[in-house]
C-alpha positions in Angstrom: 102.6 143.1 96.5 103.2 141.1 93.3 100.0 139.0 92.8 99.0 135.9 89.7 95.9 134.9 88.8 96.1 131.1 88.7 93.6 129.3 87.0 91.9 126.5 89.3 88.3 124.4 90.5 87.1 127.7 91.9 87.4 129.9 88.9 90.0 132.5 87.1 91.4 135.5 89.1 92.4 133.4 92.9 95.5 135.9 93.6 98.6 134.2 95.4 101.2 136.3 97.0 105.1 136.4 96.2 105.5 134.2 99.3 103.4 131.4 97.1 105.7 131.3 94.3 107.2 127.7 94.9 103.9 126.4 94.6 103.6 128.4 91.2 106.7 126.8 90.4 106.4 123.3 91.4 102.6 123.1 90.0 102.5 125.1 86.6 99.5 126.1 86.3 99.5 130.4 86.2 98.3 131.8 83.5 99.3 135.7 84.2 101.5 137.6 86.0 102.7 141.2 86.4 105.3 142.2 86.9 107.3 138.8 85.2 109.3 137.4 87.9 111.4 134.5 86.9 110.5 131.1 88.6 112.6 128.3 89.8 112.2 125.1 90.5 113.3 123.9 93.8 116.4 121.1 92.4 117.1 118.0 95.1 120.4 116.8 95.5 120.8 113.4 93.9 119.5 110.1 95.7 121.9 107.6 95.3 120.0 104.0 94.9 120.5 100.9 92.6 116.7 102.0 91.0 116.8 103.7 87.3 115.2 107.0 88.3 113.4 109.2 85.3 112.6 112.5 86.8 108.6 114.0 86.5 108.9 116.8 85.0 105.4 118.8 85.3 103.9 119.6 82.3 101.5 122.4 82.0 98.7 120.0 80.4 95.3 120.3 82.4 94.2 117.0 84.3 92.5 114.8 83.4 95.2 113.9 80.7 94.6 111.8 78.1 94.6 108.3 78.5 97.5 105.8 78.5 96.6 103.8 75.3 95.8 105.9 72.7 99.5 107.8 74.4 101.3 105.1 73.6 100.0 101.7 72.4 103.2 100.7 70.8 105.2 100.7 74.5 102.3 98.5 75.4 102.3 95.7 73.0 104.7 93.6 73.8 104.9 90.6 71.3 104.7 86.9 72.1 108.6 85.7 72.5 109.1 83.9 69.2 111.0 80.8 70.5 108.7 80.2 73.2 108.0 76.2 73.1 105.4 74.8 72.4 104.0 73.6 75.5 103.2 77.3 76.3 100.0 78.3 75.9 100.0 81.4 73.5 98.6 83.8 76.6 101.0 82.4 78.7 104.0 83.4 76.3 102.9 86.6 76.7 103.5 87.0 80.4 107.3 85.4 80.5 108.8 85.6 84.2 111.2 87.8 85.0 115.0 87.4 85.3 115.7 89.2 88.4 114.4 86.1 91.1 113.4 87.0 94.9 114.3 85.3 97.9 110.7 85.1 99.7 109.5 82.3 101.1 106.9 81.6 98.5 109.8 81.3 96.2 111.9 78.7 98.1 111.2 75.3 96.3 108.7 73.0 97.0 106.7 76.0 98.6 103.3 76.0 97.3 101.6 78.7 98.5 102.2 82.5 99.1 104.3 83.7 102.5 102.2 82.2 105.6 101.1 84.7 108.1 103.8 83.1 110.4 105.9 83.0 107.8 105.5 86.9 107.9 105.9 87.4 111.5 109.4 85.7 111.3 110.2 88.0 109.2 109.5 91.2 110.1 111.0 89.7 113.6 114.5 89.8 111.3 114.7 93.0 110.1 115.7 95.1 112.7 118.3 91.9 113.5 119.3 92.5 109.5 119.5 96.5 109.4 122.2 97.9 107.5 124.4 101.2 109.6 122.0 104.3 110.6 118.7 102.7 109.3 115.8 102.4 112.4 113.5 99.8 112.1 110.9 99.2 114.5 107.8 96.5 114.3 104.3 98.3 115.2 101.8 96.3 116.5 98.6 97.7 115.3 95.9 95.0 116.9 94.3 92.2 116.2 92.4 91.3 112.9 88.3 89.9 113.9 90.0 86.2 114.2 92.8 87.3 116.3 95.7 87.6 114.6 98.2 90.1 114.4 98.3 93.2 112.5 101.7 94.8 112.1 103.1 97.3 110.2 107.2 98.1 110.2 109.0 101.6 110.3 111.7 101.8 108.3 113.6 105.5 109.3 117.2 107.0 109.4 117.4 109.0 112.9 117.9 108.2 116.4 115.0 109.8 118.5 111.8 108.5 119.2 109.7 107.7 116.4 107.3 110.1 116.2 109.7 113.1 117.7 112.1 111.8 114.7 109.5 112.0 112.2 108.4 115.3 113.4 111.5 117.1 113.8 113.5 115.1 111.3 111.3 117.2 108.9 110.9 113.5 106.2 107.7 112.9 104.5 106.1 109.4 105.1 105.3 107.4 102.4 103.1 104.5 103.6 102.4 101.5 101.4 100.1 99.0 102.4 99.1 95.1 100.9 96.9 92.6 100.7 93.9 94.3 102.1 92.0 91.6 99.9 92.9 88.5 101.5 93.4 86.3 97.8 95.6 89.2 96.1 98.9 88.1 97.7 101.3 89.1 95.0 101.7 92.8 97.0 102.4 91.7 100.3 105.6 89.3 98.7 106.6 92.3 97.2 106.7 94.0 100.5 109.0 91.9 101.8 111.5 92.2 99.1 110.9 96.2 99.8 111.5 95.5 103.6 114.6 94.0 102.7 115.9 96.6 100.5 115.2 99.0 102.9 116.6 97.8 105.9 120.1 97.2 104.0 120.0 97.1 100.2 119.5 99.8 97.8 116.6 101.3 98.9 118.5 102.5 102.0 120.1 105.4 100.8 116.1 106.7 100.3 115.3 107.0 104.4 118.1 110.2 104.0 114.8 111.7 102.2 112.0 109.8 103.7 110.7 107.7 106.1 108.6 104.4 104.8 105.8 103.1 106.7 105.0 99.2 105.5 102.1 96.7 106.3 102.5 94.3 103.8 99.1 92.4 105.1 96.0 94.6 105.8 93.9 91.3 106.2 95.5 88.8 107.8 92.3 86.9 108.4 91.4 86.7 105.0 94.7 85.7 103.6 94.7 82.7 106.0 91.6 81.6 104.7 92.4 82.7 100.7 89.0 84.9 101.0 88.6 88.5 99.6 86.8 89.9 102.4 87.7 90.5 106.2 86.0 87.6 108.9 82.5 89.3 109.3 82.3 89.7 105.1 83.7 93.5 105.2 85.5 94.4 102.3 88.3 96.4 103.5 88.8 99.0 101.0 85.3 100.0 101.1 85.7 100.7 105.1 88.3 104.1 105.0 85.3 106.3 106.1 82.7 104.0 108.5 85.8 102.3 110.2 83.5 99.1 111.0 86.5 96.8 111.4 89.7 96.3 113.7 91.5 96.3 110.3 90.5 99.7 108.5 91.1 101.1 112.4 94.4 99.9 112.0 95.0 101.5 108.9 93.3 105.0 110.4 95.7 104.9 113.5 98.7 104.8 110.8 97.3 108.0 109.3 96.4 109.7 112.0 99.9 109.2 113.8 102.2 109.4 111.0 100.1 111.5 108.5 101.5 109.9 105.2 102.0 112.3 102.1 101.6 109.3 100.1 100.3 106.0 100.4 100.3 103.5 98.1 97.5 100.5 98.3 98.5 97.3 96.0 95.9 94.7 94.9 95.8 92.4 92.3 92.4 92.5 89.9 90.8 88.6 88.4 91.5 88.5 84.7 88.7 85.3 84.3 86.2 87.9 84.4 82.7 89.3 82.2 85.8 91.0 79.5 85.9 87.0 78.1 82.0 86.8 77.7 81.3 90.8 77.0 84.0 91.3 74.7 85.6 87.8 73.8 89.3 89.5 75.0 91.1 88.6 78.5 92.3 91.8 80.4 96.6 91.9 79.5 97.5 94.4 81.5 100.2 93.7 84.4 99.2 96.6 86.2 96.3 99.1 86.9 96.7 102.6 88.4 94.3 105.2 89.5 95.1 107.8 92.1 92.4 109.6 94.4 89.5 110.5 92.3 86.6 111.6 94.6 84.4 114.7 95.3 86.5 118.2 97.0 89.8 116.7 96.1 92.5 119.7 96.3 93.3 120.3 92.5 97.4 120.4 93.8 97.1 116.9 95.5 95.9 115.6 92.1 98.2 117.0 89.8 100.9 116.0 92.0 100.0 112.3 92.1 99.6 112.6 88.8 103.3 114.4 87.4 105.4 113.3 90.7 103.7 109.5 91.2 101.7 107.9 88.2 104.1 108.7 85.5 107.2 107.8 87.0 105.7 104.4 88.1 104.4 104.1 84.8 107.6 105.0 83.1 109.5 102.0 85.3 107.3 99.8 84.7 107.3 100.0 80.8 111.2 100.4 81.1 110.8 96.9 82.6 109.0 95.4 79.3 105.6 95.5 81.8 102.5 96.9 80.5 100.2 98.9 82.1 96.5 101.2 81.8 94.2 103.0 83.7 92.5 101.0 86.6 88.8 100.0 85.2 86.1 97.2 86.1 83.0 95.7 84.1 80.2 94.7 85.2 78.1 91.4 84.7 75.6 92.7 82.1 76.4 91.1 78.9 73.8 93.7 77.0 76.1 96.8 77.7 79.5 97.6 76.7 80.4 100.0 79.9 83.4 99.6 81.6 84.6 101.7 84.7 87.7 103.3 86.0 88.1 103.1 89.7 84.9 104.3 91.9 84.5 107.9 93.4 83.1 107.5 96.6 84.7 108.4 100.1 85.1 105.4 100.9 88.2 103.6 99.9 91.8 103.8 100.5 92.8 106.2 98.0 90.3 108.4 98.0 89.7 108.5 101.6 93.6 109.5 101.5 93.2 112.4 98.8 90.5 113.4 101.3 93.6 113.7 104.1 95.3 116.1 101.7 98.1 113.1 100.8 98.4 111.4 97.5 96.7 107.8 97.2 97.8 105.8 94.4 96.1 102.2 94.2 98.1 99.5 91.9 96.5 96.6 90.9 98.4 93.4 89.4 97.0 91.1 86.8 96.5 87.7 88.3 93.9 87.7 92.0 92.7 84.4 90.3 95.5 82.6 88.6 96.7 81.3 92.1 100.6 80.9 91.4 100.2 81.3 87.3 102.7 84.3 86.5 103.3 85.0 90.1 107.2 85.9 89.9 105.8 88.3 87.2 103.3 89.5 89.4 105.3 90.1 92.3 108.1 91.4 90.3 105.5 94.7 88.6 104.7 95.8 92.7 108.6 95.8 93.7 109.3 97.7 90.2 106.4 100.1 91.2 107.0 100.4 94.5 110.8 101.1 94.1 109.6 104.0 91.7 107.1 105.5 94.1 110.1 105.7 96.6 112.3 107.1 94.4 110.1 110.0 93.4 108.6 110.4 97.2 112.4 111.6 98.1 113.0 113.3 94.3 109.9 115.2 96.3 110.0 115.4 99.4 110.5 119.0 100.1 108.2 119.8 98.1 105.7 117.4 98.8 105.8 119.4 102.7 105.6 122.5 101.0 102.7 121.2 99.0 101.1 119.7 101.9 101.3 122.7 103.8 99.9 124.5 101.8 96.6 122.6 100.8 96.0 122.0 104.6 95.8 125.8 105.1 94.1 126.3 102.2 90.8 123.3 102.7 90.9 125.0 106.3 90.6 128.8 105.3 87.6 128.2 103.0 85.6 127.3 106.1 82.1 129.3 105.7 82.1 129.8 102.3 82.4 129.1 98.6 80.3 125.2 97.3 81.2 122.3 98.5 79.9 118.9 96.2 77.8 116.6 97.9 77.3 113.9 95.1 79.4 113.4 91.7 79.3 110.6 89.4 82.4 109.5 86.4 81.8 111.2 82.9 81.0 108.6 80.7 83.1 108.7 77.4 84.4 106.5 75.0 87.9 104.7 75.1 89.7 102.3 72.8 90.7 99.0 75.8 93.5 96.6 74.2 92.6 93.0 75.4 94.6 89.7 74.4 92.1 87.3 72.0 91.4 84.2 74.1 92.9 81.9 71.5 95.9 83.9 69.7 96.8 85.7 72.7 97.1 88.4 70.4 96.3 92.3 71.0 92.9 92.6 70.5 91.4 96.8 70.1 88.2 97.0 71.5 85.6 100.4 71.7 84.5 100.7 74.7 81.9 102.9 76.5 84.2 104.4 79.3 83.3 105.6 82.9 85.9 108.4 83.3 87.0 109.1 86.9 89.5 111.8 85.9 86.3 114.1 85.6 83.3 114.2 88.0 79.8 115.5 86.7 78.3 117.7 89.4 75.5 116.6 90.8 74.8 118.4 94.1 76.1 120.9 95.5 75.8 122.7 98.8 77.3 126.2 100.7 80.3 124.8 102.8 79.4 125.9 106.1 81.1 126.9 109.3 80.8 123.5 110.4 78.5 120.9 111.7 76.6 120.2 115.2 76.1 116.9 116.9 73.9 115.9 119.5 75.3 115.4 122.7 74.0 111.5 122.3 76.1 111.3 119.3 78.5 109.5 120.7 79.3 106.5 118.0 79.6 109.5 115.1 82.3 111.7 117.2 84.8 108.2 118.1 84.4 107.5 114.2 85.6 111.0 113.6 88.5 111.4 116.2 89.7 108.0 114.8 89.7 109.6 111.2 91.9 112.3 112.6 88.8 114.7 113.5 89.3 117.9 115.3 86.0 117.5 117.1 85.2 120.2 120.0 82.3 119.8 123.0 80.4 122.9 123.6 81.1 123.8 127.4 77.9 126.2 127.7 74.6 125.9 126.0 74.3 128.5 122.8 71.9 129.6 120.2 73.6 129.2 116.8 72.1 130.2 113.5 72.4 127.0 111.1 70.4 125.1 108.5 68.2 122.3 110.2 67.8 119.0 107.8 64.6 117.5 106.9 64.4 114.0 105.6 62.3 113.9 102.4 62.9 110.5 101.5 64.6 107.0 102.0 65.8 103.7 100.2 67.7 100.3 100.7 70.5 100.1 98.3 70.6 97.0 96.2 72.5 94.4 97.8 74.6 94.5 95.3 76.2 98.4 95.6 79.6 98.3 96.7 78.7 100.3 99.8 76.4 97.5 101.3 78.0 95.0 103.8 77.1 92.1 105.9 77.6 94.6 108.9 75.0 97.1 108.2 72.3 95.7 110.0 69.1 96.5 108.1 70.9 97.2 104.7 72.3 100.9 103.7 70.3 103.6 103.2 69.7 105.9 100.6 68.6 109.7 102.1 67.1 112.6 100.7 67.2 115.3 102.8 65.6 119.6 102.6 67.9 122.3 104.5 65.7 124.4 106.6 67.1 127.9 108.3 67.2 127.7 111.9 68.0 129.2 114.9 70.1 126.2 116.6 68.8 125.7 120.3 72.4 123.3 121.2 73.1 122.1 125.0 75.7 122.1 127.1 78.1 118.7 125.7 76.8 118.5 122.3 79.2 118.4 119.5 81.1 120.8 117.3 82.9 119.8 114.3 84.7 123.0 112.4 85.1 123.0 109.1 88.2 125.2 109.6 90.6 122.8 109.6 93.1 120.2 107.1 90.3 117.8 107.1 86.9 119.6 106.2 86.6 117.6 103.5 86.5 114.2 105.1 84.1 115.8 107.1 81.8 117.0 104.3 81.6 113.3 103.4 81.1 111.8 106.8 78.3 114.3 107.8 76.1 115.3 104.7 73.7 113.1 104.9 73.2 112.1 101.5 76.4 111.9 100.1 77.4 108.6 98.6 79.1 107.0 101.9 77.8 108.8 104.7 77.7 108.5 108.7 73.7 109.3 108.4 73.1 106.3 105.6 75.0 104.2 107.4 73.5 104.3 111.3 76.0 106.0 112.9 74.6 109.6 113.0 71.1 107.9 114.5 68.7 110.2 112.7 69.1 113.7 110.7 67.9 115.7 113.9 70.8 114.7 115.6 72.6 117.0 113.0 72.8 120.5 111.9 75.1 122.7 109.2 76.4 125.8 111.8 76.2 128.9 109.4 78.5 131.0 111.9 81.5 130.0 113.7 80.2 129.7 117.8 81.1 132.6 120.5 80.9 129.8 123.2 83.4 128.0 125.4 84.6 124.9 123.9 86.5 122.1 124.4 88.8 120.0 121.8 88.2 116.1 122.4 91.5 114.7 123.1 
């Protein structure tokens, strides 16, 4: 058999078999071959849409890749129009609206506020009414948010089955893109219906021949009723991917779980009145922030994907629109430091609990969560001109995203049993040069700044993957957090001996209030485990738990059930104690049951 070496997280000299060699050729990252055989790059037929379309073309530089300043600061400063009036505050000149205008109701005159959630409801009523020849849309009730309301999301598909039979067989990724999961960053759920719209019977249309779109434009109803960030009980949404605490993340899990989405895109909007003004004397310019999954046991192909197939075409289509745009990043309160943070890298958020799935997540954040309806056509205007290009590359893709998916699925299950797995990573700090506007001038303003990197992790635990985990039979909260996640969980019909690795805990502490991963709902604060790994011979009854490592989502897993991983089941009460979980070291010979 002709066999490469390909160059990857595990080290040199992995061989792949002839019957890999699209994935050599969509993901160039071989470094030697014998004997040469020449490689070609699956070509898809044309998509025919009114959205300019700049083909990724995958470049064989390693990720992380440099960043998108010092790339190309000139594309980014875009100068203050010169015959802007005089009433226009210099900052203000440099966000001009846009020329294109959208008919949502925010935008009707005399509307003050964003769409209403019954304003919403109306609408996604229409579109199936509004649906343009072949194109299935169908409303999906997903449940009700903590105060009641509704939670929706709409399918927007070309075939005439069932839904899920047509998904399945119709062999179409699903690209999934979901807003407003902060209930004060509207700007992404507008956007969403002008998306809806174009889908249902404008020029997005012609896209559902690739792919099928799956769209809940608001995540939080509750808290965009009440203009709050958080859900009812004080959750913050994107910080609930992994525990599942709230009817709303549930939602979003039942999405994922029945329509497995090969992407998903999560659109926010970031505060520019924030510590930059007193830490650095600059306001934040950037119309948009992106970041893609950048957690712990991420599949090196679902990263370089969402890197040459997603980031850089949105990118490119944003900057074609005269919109500017950098790496997502945060800075804290402390005036005395000059840190500032790409995007976290726990388990725990949207796009990072979706690498974790073995899909690309890409998060977008607008500039403007607190400038009410300052620059919101702008606003509004950078997540249709993103999303449109996210679209447009997911069916440029989609073959190959199933053939990429495929792939890493078998590939996270087959390494069941051995090789590391990372427990706990932190960003690389580095330094970076940030271009903020001066308060006054409105003028680009270079600042050096220490950087948290997220495109590399620092090590700082690491473990044997094992053959999987055990679960007391009492276990019960941990396993229906699991299934919901998509878990392949199994019961053990017959009691066993298993050898394993018991864990002792060492040590605990409360995390700061603070930490993003404390919430109002975790009674008694969050915990903070240490934990020793003691051989054992595994004593396990009759209806305890088995959860195999041998399958698409072992790593999920590995962050659920380690118990001191950043974001896990144990820290956060649902495993009730360590003892009522083991690592299995070999895969059981006893009669088990999947969980339906």
């Amino acid at each position: 058999m002709t066999t490469c070496r390909v160059r990857g997280p595990r080290g040199p000299g992995r061989p792949i078999g002839r019957g890999e060699w699209w994935l050599a050729g969509l993901l160039p990252i071989l470094v030697s071959c014998a004997p040469s055989v020449p490689l070609t790059r699956p070509q898809p037929a044309p998509v025919a849409v009114a959205v300019p379309v700049v083909p990724a073309r995958p470049s064989a530089a390693p990720v992380p890749l440099p960043p998108i300043a010092a790339a190309s600061a000139a594309a980014d400063a875009v100068a203050a129009p010169a015959s802007a009036a005089s009433a226009v505050s210099p900052l203000d000149a440099r966000f001009p609206a846009p020329t294109v205008a959208y008919r949502t109701p925010a935008f009707e005159t005399g509307h003050a506020a964003s769409t209403s959630n019954a304003e919403l409801q109306t609408l996604l009523a229409a579109l199936a009414r509004e649906a343009g020849p072949g194109v299935q849309v169908r409303r999906m009730p997903l449940g009700s948010s903590q105060a009641g309301l509704p939670i929706e999301a709409v399918l927007f598909a070309r075939h005439r089955e069932s839904v899920l039979d047509g998904l399945l067989l119709g062999g179409r990724p699903t690209v999934l893109v979901v807003a407003q999961q902060h209930g004060d960053e509207p700007a992404g759920a507008e956007a969403l219906i002008v998306v809806a719209r174009e889908l249902a019977q404008g020029s997005l249309a012609a896209l559902l021949d690739r792919i099928n779109v799956v769209l809940l434009p608001r995540a939080n109803p509750d808290g965009a009723q009440a203009n709050r960030r958080n859900s009812a009980s004080g959750i913050d949404l994107n910080r609930d991917h992994l525990l599942l605490r709230s009817p709303e993340a549930q939602a979003l899990a039942r999405l994922m779980r029945e329509f497995q989405p090969l992407v998903v895109m999560d659109l926010h909007e970031y505060a520019v009145g924030t510590a930059f003004v007193d830490k650095f004397a600059g306001v934040p310019r950037h119309d948009a922030l992106l970041q893609y999954a950048t957690t712990a046991n991420l599949p090196e192909f679902v990263t370089k994907a969402s890197e040459e197939w997603f980031r850089r075409p949105v990118v490119a289509a944003l900057r074609r629109e005269g919109l500017s745009v950098e790496w997502y990043h945060t800075t804290g309160p402390d005036l005395a430091d000059r840190k500032v943070a790409m995007g976290g890298v726990r388990p725990d958020t949207l796009r990072n609990v979706v690498g974790l799935h073995n899909a690309v997540g890409l998060l977008l954040e607008t500039r403007g969560a607190d400038l009410g309806r300052q620059h919101y056509a702008r606003r509004v205007h950078t997540h249709v001109v993103a999303v449109q290009a996210a679209l447009v590359s997911a069916a440029e893709h989609a073959s190959e995203l199933l053939r990429v998916r495929r792939f890493v699925d078998a590939d996270v299950a087959s390494v069941a049993c051995r090789g590391p797995a990372v427990i706990q990573a932190v960003a690389t700090p580095s330094e970076y040069e940030l271009l903020l506007l001066d308060p006054v001038s409105g003028a680009d303003k270079r600042v050096g700044v220490a950087w948290d990197s997220a495109l590399q992790l620092q090590v700082q635990k690491t473990r044997t993957r094992p053959c999987g985990y055990w679960l007391a039979a009492d276990q019960t909260d941990a396993v229906r957090h699991l299934r919901a996640l998509g878990v392949t969980v199994q019961r053990l019909e017959e009691a066993a001996d298993l050898r394993g690795e018991a864990y002792t805990e060492t040590g605990r502490s409360l995390l700061p209030a603070g930490d993003p991963a404390t919430s109002v709902a975790d009674a008694g604060g969050v915990l903070r485990l240490q934990v020793q790994l003691l051989p054992a011979l595994l004593d396990v009854a009759a209806g305890s738990h088995y959860v195999g490592l041998d399958q698409p989502l072992a790593n999920l897993v590995i962050a659920a059930l380690e118990p001191d991983t950043d974001a896990s089941f144990a820290s956060h009460r649902i495993v009730g104690s360590v003892g009522a979980l083991a690592r299995v070291l070999e895969r059981p010979q006893v009669r088990m049951t999947v969980l339906p």
